[in-house]
N, C-alpha and C positions, 0 to 999 in steps of 0.2 A: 298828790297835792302837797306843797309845800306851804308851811305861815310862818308868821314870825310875833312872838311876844316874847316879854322881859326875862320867861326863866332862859336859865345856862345850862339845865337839866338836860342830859341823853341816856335815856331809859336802855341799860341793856339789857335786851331779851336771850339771855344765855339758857342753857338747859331747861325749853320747854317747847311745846310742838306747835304746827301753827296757828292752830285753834285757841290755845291757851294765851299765845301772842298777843293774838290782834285780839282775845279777850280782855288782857290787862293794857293794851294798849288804849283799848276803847276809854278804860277806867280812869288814865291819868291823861285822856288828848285834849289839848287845852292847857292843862298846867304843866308842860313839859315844852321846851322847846321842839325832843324829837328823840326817836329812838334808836337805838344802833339793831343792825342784824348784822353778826359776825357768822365765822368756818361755820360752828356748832349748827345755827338754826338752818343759815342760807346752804349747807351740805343736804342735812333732810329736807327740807323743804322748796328748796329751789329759789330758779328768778321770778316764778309767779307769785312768790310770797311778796315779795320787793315791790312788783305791780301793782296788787294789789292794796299794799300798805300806802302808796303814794297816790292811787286813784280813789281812794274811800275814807283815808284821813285825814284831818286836820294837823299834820304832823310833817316832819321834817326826817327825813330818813340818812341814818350813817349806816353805810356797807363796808362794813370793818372785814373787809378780807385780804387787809396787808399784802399784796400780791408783790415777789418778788421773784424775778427770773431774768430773761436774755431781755436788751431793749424793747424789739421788734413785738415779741410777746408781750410783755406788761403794756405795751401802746394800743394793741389791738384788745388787750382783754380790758382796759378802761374805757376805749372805743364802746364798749359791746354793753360793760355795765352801766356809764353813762345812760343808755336807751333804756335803764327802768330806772332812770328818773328819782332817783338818789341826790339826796345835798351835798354832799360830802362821801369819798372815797378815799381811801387810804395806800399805801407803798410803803416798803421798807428804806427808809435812806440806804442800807445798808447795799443795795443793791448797786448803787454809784451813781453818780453826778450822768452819764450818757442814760443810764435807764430813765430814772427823773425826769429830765429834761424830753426823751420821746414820748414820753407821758403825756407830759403837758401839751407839747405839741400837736399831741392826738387830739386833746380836750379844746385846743384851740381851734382847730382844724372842724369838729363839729359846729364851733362857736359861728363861723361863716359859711355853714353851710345852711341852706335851704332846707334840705333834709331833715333840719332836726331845730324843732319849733324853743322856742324860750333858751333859759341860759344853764348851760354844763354845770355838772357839778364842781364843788371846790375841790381841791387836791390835796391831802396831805401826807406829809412824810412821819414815817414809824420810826421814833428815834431809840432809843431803850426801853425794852418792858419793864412795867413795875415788880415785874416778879422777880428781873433780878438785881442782885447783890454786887459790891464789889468783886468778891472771888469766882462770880461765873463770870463774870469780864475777864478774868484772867485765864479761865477755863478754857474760853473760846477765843485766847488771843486780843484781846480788845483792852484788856488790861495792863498794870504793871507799866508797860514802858511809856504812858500816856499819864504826864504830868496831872494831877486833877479828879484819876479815875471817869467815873462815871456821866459828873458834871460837863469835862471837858470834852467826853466823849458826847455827849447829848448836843452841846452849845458846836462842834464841827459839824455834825450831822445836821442842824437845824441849819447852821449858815449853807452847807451844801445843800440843801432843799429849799433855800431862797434863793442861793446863784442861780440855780433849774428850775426858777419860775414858778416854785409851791406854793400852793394860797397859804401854808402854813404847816404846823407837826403835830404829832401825840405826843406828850410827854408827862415824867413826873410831874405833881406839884414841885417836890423839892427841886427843879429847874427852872420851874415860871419866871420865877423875876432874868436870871440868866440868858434864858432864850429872847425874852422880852427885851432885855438892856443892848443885847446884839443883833437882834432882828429887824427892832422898831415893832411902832404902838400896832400898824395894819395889818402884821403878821400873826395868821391867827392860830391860836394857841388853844389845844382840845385836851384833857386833861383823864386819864382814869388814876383808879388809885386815890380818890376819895371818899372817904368813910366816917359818915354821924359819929358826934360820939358814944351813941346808943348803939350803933351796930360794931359787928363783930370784925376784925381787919381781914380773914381768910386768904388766901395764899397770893394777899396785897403783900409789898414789902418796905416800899416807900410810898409811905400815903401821907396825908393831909386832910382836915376837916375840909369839906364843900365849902364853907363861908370866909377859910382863911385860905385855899387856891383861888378864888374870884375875886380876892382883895391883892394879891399878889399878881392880878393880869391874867386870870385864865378868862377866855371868850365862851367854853365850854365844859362842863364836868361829865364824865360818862360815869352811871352809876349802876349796879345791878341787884345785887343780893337784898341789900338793904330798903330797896322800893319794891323788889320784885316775890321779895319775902322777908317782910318785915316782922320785926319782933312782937312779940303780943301787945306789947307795952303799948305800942304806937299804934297798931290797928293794923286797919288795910294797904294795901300801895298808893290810893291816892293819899291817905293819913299822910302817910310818908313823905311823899312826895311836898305837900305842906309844908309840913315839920323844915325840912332844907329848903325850900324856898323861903320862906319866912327869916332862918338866922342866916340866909344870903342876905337880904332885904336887911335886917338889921347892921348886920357886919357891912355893906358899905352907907348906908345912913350912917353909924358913928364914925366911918374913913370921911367921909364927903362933911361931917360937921367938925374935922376936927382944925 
């Protein structure tokens, strides 16, 4: 079951089983827009967690399993993940403009079919993880001869996930406004890599506060540690989960009065 309210919040359910999941899931459904299942859970746990999470809650589900490989594959494995009923689905831009683009295709292709009741999930492109730096772009090639680094690498990637039809990308904060100034306002923009300033960064490397990525244009924040295990200070995970909505809520109140 998919809803929709005002938070930007996507609860990452990383390093926990599925019981523990959909327990802390239950804790913050309602104040969260929706939660991501990435490799880690959806490997142990399978596609019935997926199902399950979408027929029992009031929640919005990301299946963060960046899939990248030969066209014909990435089109049928979104084909397949589409049917549990997911909001949002992820790819690696890196994988090219032809993958991309059969992707979508795939997801269009459900869109008119009979077969398959309401609307496909959105799509989006994996542009750089936050975990790395400018010298693993160099590491792997991607760096150095690419005026801009990381930036410039993020803003191609993004344009080439709009020419192939992406409802939008993953990306730094430190690229929101970038991707946003070259994408346009419709392009949606899903963000990890932000972190309270209560919580701890962990092996984030380009982050950003929640409330200063959702003033710079992000549509989404994916968050995990810090709701999922929050520091004593703050309490529980829906504590938590409060705590950033609220100085979201603040931070564009004082954008919107100024």
């Amino acid at each position: 079951m998919t809803t929709e309210n005002k938070s930007r919040i996507i609860v990452a359910l990383d390093d926990m089983d599925g019981a523990a999941a959909f327990h802390l899931a239950r804790q913050v459904e309602g104040e969260v827009w929706g939660v991501k299942i990435g490799l880690e859970l959806f490997i142990a746990e399978g596609a019935s967690l997926v199902i399950d999470f979408t027929n029992r809650l009031r929640l919005n589900v990301f299946l963060d399993l960046k899939l990248h490989d030969i066209p014909n594959t990435v089109a049928r494995a979104v084909s397949r993940a589409a049917a549990l009923r997911a909001s949002l689905i992820n790819l690696h831009c890196s994988g090219g403009l032809q993958m991309m683009r059969a992707a979508k295709v795939a997801l269009e292709a459900l869109h008119i079919s009979e077969a398959f009741p309401g609307t496909p999930p959105r799509l989006l492109g994996v542009t750089v993880l936050t975990s790395l730096k400018e010298e693993d772009l160099e590491w792997v090639g991607l760096g150095g001869g690419l005026a801009g680094g990381i930036a410039m690498t993020v803003k191609k990637m993004a344009e080439a996930a709009k020419a192939a039809g992406l409802d939008g990308v993953v990306c730094s904060p430190q690229e929101i406004a970038l991707v946003r100034g070259a994408c346009g306002g419709n392009f949606l923009i899903v963000t990890p890599g932000c972190r309270p300033e209560w919580a701890d960064v962990n092996d984030q490397k380009r982050v950003m506060k929640p409330e200063e990525a959702v003033a710079l244009g992000a549509d989404y924040i994916v968050i995990g540690r810090p709701i999922t295990k929050p520091p004593e200070k703050i309490g529980a995970p829906l504590d938590a989960v409060r705590a950033i909505n609220s100085a979201i809520e603040s931070a564009l109140k004082e954008r919107n009065d100024r």
